[in-house]
LOLO-168875 format. One record per residue (C-alpha): residue number from 1; residue in one letter; x, y, z. Coordinates in pm, 1 decimal, padded with zeros to 6 digits. Layout:
! LOLO-168875
> seq | type | c1 | c2 | c3
> NUM | a | X | Y | Z
...
END
This chain:
! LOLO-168875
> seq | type | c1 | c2 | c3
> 1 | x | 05821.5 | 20882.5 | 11232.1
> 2 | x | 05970.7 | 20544.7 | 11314.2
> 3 | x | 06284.7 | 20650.6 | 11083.6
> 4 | x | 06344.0 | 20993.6 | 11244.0
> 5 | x | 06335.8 | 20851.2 | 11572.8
> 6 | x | 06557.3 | 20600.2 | 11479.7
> 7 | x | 06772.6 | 20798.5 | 11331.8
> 8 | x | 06784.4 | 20989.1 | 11673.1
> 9 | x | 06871.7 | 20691.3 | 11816.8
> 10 | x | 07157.6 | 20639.7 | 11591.3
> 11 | x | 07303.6 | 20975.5 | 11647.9
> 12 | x | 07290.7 | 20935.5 | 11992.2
> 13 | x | 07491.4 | 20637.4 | 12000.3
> 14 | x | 07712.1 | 20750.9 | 11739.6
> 15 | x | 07814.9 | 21068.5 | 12009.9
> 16 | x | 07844.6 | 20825.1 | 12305.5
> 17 | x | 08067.7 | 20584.1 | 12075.9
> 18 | x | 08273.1 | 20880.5 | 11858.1
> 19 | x | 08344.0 | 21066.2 | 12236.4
> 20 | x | 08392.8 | 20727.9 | 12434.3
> 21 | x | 08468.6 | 20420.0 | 12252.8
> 22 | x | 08725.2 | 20279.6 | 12075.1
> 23 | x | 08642.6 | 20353.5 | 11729.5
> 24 | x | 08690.6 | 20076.1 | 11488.9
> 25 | x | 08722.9 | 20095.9 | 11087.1
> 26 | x | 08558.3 | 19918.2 | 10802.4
> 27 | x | 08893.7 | 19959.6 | 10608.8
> 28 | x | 09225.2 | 19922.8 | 10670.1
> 29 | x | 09496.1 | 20157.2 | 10759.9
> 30 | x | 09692.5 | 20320.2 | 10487.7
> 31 | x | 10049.3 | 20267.9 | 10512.3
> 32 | x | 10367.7 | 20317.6 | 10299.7
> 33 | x | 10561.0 | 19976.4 | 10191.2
> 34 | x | 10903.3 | 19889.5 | 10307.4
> 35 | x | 10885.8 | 20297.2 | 10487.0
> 36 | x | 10984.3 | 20252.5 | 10868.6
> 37 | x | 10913.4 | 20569.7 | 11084.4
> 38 | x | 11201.6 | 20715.5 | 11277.8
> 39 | x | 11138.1 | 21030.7 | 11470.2
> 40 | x | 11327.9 | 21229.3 | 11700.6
> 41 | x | 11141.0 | 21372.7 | 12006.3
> 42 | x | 11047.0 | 21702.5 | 11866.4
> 43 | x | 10922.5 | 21563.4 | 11556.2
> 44 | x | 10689.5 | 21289.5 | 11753.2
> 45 | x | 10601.1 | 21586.6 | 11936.2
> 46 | x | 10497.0 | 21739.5 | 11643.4
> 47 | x | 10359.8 | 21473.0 | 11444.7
> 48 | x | 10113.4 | 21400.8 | 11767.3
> 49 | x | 10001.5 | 21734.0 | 11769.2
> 50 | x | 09877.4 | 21749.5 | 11417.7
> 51 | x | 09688.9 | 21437.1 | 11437.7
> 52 | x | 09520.2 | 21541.2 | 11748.9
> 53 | x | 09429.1 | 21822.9 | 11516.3
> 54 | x | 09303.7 | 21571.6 | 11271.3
> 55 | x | 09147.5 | 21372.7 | 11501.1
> 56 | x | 08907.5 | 21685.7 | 11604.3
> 57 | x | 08850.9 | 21690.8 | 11236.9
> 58 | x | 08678.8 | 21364.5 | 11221.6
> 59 | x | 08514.0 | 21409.4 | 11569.6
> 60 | x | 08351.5 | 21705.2 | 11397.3
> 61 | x | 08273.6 | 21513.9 | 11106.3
> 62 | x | 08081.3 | 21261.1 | 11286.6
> 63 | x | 07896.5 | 21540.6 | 11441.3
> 64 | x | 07806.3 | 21713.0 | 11166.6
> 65 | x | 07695.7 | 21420.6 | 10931.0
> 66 | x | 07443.9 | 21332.2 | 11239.7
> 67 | x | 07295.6 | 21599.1 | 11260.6
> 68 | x | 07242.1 | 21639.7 | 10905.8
> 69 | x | 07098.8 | 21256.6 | 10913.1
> 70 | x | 06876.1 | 21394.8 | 11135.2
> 71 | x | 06745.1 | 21706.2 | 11009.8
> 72 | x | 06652.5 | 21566.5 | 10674.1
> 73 | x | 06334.6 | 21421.2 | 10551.1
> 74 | x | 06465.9 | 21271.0 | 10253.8
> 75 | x | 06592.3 | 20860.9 | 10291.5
> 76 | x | 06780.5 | 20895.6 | 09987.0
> 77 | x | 07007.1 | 21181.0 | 10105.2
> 78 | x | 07013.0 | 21104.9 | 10481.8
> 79 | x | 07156.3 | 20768.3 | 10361.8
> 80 | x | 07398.1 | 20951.2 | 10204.7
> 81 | x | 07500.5 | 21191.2 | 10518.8
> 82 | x | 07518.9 | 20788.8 | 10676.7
> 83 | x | 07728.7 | 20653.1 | 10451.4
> 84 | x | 07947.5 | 20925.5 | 10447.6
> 85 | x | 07967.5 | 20962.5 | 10833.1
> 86 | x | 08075.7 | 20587.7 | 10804.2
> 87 | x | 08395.4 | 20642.2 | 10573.4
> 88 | x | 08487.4 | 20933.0 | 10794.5
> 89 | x | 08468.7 | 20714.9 | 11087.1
> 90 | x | 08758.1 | 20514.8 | 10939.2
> 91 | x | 08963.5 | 20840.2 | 10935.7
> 92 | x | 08862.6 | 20866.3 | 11288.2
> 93 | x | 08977.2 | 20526.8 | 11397.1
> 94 | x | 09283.6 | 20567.0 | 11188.9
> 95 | x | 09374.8 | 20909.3 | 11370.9
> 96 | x | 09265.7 | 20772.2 | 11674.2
> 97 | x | 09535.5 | 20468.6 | 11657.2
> 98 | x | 09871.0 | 20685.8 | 11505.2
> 99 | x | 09759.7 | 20924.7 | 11814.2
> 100 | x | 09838.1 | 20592.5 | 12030.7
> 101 | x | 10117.5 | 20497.6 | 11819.8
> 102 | x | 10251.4 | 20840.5 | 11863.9
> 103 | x | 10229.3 | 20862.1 | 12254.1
> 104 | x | 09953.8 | 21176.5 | 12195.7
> 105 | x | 09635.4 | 21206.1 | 12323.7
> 106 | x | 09274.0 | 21291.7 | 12165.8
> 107 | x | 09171.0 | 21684.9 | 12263.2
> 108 | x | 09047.6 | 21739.8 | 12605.1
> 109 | x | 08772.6 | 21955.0 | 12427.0
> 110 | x | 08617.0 | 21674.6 | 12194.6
> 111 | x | 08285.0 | 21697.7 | 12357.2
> 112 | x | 08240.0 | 22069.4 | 12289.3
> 113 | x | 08383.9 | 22031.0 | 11932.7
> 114 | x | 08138.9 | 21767.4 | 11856.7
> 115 | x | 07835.5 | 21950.9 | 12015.0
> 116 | x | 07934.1 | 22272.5 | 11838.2
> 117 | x | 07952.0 | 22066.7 | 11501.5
> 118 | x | 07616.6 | 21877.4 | 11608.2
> 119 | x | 07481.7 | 22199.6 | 11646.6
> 120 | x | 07562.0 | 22357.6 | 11328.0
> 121 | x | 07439.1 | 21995.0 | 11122.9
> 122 | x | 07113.4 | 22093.6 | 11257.1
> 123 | x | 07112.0 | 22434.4 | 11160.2
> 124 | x | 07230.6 | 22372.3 | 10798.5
> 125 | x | 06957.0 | 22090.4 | 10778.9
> 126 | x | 06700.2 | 22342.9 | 10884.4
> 127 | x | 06801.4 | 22571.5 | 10552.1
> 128 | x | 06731.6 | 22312.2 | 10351.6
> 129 | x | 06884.2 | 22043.7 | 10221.2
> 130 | x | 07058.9 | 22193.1 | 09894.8
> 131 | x | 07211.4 | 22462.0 | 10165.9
> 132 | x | 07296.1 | 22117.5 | 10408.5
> 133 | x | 07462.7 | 21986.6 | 10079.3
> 134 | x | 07668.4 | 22363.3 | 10080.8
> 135 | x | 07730.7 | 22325.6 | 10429.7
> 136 | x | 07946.3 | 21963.8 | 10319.1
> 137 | x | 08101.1 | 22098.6 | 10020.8
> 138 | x | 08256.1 | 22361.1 | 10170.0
> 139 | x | 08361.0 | 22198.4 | 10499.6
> 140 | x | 08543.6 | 21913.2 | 10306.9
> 141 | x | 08755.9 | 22156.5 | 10088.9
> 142 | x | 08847.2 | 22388.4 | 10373.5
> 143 | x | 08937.0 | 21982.0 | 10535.4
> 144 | x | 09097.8 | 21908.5 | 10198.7
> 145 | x | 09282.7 | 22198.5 | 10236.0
> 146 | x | 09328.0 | 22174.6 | 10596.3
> 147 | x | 09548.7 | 21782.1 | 10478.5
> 148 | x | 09752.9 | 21936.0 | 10197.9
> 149 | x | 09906.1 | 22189.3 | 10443.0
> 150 | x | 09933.0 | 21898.1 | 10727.7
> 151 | x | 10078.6 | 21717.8 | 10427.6
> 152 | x | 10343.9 | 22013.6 | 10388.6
> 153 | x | 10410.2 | 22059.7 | 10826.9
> 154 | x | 10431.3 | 21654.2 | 10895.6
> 155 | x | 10782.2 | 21552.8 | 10910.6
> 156 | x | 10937.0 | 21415.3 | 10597.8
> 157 | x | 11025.8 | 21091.2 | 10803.6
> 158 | x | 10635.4 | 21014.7 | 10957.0
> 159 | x | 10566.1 | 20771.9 | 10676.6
> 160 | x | 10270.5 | 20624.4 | 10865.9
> 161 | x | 10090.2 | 20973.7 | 10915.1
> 162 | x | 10155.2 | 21094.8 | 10579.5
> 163 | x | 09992.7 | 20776.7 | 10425.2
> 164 | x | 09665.5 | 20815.4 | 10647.3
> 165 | x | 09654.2 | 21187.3 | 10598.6
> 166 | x | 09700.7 | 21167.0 | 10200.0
> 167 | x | 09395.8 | 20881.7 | 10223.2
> 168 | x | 09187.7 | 21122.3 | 10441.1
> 169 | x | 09236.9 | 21383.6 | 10186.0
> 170 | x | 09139.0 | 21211.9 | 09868.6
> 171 | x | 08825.3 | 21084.1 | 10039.0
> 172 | x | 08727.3 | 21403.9 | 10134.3
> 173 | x | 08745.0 | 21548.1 | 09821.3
> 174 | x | 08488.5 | 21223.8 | 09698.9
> 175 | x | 08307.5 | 21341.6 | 09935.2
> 176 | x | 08261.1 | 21721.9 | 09841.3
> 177 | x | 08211.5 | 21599.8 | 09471.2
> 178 | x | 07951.4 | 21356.9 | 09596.2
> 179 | x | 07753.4 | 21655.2 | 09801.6
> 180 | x | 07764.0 | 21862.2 | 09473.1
> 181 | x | 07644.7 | 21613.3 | 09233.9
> 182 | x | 07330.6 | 21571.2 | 09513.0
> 183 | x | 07195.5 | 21942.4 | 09441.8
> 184 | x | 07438.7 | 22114.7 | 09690.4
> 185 | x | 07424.5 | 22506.2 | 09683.3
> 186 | x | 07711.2 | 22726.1 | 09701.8
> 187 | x | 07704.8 | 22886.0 | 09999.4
> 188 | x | 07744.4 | 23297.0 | 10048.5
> 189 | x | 08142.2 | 23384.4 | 10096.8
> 190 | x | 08068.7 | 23585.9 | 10419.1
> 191 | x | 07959.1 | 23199.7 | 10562.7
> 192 | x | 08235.3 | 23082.0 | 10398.7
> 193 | x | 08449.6 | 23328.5 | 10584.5
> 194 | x | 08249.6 | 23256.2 | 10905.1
> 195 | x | 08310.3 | 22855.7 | 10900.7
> 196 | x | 08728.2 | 22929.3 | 10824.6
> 197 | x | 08747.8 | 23154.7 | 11130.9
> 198 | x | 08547.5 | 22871.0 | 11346.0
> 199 | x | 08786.7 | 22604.9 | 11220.5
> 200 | x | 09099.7 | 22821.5 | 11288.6
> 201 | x | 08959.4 | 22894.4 | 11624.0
> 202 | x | 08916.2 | 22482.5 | 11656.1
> 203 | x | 09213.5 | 22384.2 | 11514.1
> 204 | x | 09416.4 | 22624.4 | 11677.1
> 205 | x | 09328.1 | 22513.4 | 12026.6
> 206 | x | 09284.9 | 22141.7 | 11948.9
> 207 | x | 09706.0 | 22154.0 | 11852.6
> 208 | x | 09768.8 | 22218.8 | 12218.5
> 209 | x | 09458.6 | 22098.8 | 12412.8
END
């Protein structure tokens, strides 16, 4: 009982300190040697945009790996939902600094992104825990997938994005291999379908707003 409610605790905290603090990671930046960033107005422009868009991403992350924490009854694998909510919060602080850098600003809609991700930790949690594994897998390859075509839209010249965004994409890849070596279950393709449409939706909005 203790654990669970601490646990609760936790994930309480971490919304008030993903939504309101300044977020602060365990490792540092990535960054390209001897590359110096020179961007013209439309590209900052740009470049700001998509790591707003990025910066939802690990919002949502920190969201969902909560609430997953905190529907499980198994230490080994809520550990494992903690430890990966902690390398995502690097990503987070790393977004949330080349949005400063950048002159951009985190999405006016980060509370409802992370409640809507809180929401559907819990209700992957309540499937099960193979089906919470699913529920990881496939959210970090649509992310993974989400990178490579940021990868492919970020100006050729945005050296310091394109490092942290490469970084960001190789971890979550660990991460989806990690979920499936746990006992995660492939989830149906209509779900599948589902989850792309709500991350469109997302990152759609979270470009402008």
């Amino acid at each position: 009982m203790n654990s669970v409610l601490d646990t609760a605790l936790n994930a309480a905290d971490g919304a008030l300190r993903t939504l309101f603090a300044t977020p602060r990671a365990s490792r540092t930046c990535p960054t390209v040697a001897d590359q110096r960033t020179e961007l013209s107005v439309q590209d900052k422009a740009l470049s700001g945009a998509l790591m707003r868009v990025n910066h939802v991403g690990e919002v949502c992350a920190q969201a969902l790996y909560a609430a997953q924490a905190l529907g499980t009854r198994d230490p080994v694998l809520r550990e494992h939902f903690l430890g990966a909510s902690r390398e995502e919060g690097d990503h987070l602080a790393w977004t949330k600094t080349r949005l400063d850098e950048l002159g951009a600003r985190p999405s006016l809609l980060n509370p409802l992104w992370y409640a809507g991700a809180f929401g559907l930790g819990l209700v992957a949690s309540r499937l099960g825990d193979h089906l919470s594994l699913g529920f990881v897998v496939e959210t970090e390859r649509q992310v993974e997938a989400h990178l490579a075509s940021h990868l492919e839209r970020l100006p050729e010249g945005d050296h310091e994005s394109r490092a942290i965004v490469a970084q960001m994409k190789t971890d979550e890849a660990a991460h989806a291999r990690e979920a499936e070596n746990a006992g995660a279950l492939q989830l149906p393709a209509p779900i599948k379908a589902l989850m792309r449409s709500a991350a469109r939706v997302m990152t759609t909005t979270a470009h402008y707003l």
